[in-house]
C-alpha positions in Angstrom: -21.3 6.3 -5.2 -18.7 3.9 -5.5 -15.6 4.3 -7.5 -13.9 1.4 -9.4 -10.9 1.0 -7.1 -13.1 0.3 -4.4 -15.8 -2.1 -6.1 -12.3 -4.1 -7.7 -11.1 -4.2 -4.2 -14.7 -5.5 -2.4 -14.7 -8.2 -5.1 -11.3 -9.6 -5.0 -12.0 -9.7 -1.1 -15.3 -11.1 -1.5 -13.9 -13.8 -3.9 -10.6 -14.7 -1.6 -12.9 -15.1 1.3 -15.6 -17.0 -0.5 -12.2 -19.5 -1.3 -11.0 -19.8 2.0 -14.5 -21.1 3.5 -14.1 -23.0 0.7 -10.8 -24.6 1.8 -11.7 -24.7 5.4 -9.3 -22.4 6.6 -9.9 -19.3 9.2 -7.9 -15.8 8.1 -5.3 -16.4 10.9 -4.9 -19.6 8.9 -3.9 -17.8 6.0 -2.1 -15.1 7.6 0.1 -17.8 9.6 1.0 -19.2 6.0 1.2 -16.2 4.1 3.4 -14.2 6.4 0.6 -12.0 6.4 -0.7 -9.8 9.4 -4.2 -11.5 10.5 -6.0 -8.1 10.4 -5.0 -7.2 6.9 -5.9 -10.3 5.5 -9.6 -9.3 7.2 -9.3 -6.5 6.1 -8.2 -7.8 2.2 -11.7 -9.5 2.6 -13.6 -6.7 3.1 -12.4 -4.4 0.2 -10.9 -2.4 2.7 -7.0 -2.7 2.0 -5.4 -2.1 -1.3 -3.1 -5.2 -1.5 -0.2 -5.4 -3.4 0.0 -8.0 -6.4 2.9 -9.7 -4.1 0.4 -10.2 -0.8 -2.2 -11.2 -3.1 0.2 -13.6 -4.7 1.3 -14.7 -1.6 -2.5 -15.4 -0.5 -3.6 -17.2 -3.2 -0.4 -19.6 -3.1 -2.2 -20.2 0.3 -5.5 -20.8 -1.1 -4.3 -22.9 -4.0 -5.6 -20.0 -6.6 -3.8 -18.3 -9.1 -4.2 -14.9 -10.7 -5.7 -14.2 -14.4 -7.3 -11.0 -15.7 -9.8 -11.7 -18.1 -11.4 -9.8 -20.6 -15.1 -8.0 -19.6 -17.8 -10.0 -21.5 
């Protein structure tokens, strides 16, 4: 079974990734512009890197996103 850490980190990959096919841009794309390493930003994606709120910062000035926490419903 999944714990938490992992399921917040597959989601915030799935939903960065779901924004940069959105945008038209590949992950070296986004690494180039970032400053990021290519393979973490894959590996961001995929849940399998626990990013730090400045890299994800840093990625969705990229993407044209911002970051909110919102409230479970």
């Amino acid at each position: 079974m999944e714990d938490n850490k992992t399921i917040y980190r597959a989601e915030i990959g799935r939903q960065l990734a779901e924004l940069r096919s959105k945008k038209g841009l590949t992950a070296q794309q986004v690494a180039d512009l970032s400053g990021i390493n290519r393979v973490n930003v894959s590996k961001i994606e995929t849940g399998a890197y626990n990013v730090s709120v400045d890299i994800l910062g840093r990625v969705c000035e990229v993407l044209g996103a911002r970051l909110k926490i919102v409230e479970n419903e």
